[in-house]
KEKE-3310 file (N, C-alpha, C; in steps of 0.2 Angstrom, whole numbers, plus 5000, padded with zeros to 4 digits):
npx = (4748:4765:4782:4794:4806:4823:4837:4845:4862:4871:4864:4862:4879:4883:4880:4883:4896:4895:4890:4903:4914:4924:4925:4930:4944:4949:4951:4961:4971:4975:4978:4990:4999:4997:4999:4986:4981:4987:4980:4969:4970:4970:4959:4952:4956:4949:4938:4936:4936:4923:4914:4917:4913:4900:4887:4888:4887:4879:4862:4858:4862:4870:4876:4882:4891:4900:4905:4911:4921:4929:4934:4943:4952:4957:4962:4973:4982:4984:4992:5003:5009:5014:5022:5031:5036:5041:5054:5059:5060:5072:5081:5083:5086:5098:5104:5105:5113:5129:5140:5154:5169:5177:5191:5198:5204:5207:5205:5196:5183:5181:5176:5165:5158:5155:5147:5137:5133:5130:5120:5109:5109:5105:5094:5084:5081:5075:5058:5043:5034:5044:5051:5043:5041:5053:5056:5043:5050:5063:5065:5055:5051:5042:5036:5034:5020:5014:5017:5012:4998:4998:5000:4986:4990:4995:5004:5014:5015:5017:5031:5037:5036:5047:5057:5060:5061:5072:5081:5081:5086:5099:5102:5102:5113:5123:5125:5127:5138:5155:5169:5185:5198:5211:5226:5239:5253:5272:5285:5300:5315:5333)
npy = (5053:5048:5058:5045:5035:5040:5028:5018:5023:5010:5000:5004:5005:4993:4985:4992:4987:4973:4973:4980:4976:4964:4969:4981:4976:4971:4982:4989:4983:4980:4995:4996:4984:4977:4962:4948:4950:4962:4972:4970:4976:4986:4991:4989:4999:5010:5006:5011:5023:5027:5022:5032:5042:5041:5048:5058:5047:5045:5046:5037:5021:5020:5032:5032:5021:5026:5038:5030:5024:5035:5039:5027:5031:5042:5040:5031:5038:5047:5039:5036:5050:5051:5040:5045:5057:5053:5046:5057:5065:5055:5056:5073:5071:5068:5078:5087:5084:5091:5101:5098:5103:5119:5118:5109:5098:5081:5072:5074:5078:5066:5059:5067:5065:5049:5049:5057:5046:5033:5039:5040:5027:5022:5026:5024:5011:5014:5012:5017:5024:5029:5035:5047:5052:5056:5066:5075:5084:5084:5089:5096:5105:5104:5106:5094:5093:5099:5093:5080:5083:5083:5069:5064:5060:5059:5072:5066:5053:5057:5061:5048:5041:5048:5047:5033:5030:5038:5030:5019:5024:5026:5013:5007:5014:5010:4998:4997:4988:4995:5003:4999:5007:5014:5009:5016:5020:5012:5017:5010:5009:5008)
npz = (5055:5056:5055:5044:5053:5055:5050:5062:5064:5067:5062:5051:5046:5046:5037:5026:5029:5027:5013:5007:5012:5005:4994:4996:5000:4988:4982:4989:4989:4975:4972:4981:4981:4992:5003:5005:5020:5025:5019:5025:5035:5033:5027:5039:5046:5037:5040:5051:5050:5045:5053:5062:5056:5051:5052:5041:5031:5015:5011:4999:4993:4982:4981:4995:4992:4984:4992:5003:4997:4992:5007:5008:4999:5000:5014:5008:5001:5011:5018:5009:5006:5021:5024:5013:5019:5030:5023:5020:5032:5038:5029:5030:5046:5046:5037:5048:5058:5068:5059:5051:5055:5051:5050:5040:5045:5040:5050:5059:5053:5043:5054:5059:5046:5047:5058:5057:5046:5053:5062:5052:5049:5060:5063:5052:5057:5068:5076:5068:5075:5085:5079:5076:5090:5093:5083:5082:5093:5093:5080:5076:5086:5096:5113:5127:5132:5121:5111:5115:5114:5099:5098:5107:5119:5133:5144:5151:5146:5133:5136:5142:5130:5120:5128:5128:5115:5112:5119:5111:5101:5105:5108:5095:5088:5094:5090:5078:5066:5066:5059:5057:5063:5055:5056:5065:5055:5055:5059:5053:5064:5058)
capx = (4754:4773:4788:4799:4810:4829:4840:4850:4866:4874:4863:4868:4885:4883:4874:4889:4899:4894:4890:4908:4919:4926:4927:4935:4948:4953:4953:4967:4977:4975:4982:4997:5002:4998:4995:4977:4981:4990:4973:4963:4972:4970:4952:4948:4958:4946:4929:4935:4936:4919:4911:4916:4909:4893:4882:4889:4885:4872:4855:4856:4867:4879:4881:4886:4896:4906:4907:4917:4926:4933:4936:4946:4956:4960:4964:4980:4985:4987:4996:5008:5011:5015:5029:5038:5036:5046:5059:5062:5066:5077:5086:5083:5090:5106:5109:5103:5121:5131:5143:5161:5174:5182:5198:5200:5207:5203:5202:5187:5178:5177:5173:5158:5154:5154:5144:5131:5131:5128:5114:5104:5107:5100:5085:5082:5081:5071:5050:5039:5033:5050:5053:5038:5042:5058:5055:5040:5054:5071:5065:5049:5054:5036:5039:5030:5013:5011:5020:5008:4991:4998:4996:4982:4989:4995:5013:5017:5015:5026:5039:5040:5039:5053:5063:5060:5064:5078:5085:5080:5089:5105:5105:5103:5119:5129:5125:5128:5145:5159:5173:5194:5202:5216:5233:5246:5262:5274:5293:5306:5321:5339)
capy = (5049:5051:5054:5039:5036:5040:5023:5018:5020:5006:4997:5006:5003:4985:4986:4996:4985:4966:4974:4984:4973:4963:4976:4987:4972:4970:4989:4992:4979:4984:4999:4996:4979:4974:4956:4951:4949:4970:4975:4968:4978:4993:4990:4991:5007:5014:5007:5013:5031:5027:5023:5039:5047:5038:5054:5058:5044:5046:5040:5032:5017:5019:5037:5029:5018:5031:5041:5026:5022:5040:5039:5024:5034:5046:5036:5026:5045:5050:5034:5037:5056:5050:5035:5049:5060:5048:5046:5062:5064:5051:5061:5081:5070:5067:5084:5091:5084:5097:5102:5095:5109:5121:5119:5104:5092:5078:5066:5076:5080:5059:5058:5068:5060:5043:5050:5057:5040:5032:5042:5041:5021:5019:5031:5017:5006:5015:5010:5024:5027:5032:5041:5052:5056:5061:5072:5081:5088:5088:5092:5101:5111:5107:5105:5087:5096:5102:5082:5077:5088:5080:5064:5065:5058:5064:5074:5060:5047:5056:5059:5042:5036:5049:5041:5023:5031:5040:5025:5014:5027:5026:5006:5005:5018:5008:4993:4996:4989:4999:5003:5000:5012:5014:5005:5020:5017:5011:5018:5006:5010:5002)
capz = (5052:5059:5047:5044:5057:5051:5051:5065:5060:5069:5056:5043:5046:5048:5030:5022:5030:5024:5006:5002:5013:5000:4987:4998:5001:4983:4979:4994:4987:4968:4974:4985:4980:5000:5005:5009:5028:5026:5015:5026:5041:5030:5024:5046:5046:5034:5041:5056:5048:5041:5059:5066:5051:5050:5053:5036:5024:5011:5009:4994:4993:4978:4984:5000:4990:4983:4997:5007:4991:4993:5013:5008:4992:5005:5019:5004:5000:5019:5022:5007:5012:5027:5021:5010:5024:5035:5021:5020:5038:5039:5027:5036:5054:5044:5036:5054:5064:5067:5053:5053:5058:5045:5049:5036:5050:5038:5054:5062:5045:5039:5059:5057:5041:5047:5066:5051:5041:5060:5062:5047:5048:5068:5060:5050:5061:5073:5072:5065:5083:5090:5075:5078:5096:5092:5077:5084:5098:5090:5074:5077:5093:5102:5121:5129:5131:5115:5106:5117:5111:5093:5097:5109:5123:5142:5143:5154:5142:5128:5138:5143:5125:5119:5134:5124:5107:5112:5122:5107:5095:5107:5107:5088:5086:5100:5090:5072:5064:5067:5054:5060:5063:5053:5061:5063:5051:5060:5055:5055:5063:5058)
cpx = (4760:4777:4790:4805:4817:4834:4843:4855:4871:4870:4864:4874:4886:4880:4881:4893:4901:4893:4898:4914:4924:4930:4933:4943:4952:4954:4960:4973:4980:4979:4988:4999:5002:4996:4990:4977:4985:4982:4970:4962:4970:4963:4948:4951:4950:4938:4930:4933:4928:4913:4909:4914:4903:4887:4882:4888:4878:4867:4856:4865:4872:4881:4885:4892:4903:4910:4915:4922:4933:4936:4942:4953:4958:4962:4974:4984:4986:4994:5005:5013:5014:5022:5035:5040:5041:5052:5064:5067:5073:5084:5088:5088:5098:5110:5109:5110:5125:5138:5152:5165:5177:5187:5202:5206:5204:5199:5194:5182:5177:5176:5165:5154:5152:5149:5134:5127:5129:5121:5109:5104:5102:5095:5081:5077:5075:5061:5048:5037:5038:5053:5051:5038:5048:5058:5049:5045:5059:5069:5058:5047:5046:5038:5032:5024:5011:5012:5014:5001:4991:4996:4991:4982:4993:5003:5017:5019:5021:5031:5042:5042:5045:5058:5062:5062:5071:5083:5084:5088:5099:5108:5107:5111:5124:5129:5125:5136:5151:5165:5180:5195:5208:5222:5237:5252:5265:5282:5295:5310:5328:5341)
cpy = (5052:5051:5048:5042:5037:5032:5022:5016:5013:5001:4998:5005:4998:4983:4986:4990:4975:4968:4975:4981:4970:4969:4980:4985:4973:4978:4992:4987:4979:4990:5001:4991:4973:4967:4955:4951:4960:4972:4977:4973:4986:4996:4993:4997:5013:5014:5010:5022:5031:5026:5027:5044:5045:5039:5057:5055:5047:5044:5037:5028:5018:5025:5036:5026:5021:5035:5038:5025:5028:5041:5032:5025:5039:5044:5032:5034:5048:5045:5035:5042:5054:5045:5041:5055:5057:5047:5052:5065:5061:5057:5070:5080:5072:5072:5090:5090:5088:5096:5099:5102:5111:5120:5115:5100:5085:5072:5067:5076:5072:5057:5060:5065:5054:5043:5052:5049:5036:5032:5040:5031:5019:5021:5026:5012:5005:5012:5018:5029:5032:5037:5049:5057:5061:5067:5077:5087:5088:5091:5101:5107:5108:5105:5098:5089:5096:5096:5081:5076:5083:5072:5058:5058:5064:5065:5067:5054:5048:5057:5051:5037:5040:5047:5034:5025:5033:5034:5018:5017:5024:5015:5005:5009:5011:5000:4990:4995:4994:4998:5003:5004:5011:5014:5012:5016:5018:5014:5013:5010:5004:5000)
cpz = (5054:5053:5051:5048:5052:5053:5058:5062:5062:5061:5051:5040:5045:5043:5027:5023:5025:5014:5002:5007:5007:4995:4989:4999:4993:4980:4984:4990:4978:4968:4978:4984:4987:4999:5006:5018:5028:5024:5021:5033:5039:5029:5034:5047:5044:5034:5049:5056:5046:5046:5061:5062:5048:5049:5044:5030:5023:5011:5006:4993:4988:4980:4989:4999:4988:4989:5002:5002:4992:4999:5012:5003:4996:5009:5015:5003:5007:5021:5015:5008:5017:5030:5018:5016:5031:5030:5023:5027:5040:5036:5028:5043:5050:5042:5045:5060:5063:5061:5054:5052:5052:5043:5044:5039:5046:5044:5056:5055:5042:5050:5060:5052:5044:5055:5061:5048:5047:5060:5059:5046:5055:5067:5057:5053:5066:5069:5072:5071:5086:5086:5075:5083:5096:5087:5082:5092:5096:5083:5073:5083:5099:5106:5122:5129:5124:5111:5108:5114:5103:5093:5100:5115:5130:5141:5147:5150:5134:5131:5142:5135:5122:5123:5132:5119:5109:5116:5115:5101:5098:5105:5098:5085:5092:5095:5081:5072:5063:5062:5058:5061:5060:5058:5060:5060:5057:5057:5058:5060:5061:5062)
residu = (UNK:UNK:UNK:UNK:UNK:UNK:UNK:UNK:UNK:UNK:UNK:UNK:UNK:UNK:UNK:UNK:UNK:UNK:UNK:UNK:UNK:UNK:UNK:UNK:UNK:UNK:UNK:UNK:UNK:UNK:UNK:UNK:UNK:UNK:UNK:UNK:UNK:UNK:UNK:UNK:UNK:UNK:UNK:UNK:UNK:UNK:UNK:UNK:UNK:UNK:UNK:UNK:UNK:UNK:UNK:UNK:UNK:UNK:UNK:UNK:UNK:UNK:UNK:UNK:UNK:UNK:UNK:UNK:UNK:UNK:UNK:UNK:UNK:UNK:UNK:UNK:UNK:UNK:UNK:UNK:UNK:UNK:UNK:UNK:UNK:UNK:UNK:UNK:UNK:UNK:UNK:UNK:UNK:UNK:UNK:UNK:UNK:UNK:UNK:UNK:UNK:UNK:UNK:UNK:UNK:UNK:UNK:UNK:UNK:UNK:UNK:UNK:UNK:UNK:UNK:UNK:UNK:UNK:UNK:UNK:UNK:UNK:UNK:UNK:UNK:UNK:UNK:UNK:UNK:UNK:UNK:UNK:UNK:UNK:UNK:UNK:UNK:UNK:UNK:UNK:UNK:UNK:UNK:UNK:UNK:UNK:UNK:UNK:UNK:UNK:UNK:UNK:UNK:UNK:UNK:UNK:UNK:UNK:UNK:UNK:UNK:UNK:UNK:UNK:UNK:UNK:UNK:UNK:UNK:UNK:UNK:UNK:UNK:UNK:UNK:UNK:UNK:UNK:UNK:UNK:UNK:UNK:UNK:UNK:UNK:UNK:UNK:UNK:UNK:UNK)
# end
C-alpha cells in the first residue's frame, strides 16, 4: 500500500480560494471602511500573498482558515505602516530644505518658507511611486543599484523612473498657485 499522496496545491488554493473569498471581502472592508470594488483589490493582494505561500498553509481547514485570516491582518497593518510612513515624509522632505539664512533678511527667510510650503505641497501631489523613487535616493542616500535591489527592478529602470518623478515633482512645483508679490510703496513727490 502507498502513503497518500500530498494535495496539489494549485487545488488547494483554488479550494481556499472559493470557500474565504467573500469572507475575506467583508473583513477588509469592516476594517478600513474601503468600497467593495478597493476590498476586492485588496482581498487579490492578499490571495496573492497566500499563492506564493501555499507550501505553508495548514492541513486542516479552519487552521488554514485562520492562517489566511492572519496573512490578510497583516497584509492591512503593512498597508497602514506604509500610509503613515508616507505622511510622515511628506513632512521630513519639508523640514529637509535648506534652512533660511541667519542674517534675519526677513525677505529671504518668508522666501525659504513659502519655497518649503511649495515643496510639501508638490509632495502631495506627487503618486506614491514617484514618491518612493525619490525618497529612497534623496532621502535614503541609496545610489540607483542598490533603489533598485529595493524595488527589485534593473538600475536602468529606476533611473528612468526617478527622471519621471523628479520631472513630475518639477511640474507640480511650476504649477502650483503663486502668491503676488508685494507692489513696492511708491513715494509721492510734490
Amino acid at each position: 500500500m502507498s502513503p497518500p499522496r500530498a494535495p496539489d496545491p494549485r487545488h488547494r488554493f483554488a479550494e481556499l480560494y472559493r470557500a474565504l473569498y467573500g469572507d475575506l471581502v467583508r473583513f477588509v472592508q469592516r476594517r478600513t471602511g474601503a468600497e467593495p470594488g478597493s476590498a476586492e483589490d485588496v482581498v487579490a493582494e492578499i490571495f496573492l500573498v497566500v499563492w506564493r505561500r501555499v507550501a505553508d498553509l495548514p492541513a486542516d481547514d479552519d487552521a488554514a482558515r485562520a492562517w489566511v485570516y492572519g496573512v490578510a491582518r497583516g497584509h492591512l497593518l503593512n498597508t497602514r505602516r506604509g500610509d503613515r510612513r508616507r505622511q510622515a515624509l511628506a513632512v521630513r522632505l519639508a523640514e529637509a530644505a535648506p534652512a533660511p539664512p541667519a542674517s534675519g533678511d526677513d525677505d529671504r527667510t518668508a522666501d525659504a518658507a513659502a519655497r518649503r510650503v511649495d515643496l510639501a505641497r508638490a509632495w502631495k501631489r506627487l503618486s506614491a511611486g514617484h514618491q518612493e523613487v525619490i525618497t529612497l535616493t534623496a532621502l535614503d542616500g541609496l545610489s540607483a543599484p542598490r533603489a533598485a535591489e529595493v524595488l527589485g527592478i534593473s538600475p536602468v529602470a529606476y533611473r528612468l523612473r526617478l527622471s519621471r518623478a523628479r520631472r513630475a515633482l518639477r511640474l507640480h512645483l511650476d504649477h502650483l498657485p503663486r502668491t503676488a508679490p508685494a507692489a513696492p510703496e511708491r513715494t509721492s513727490t510734490p
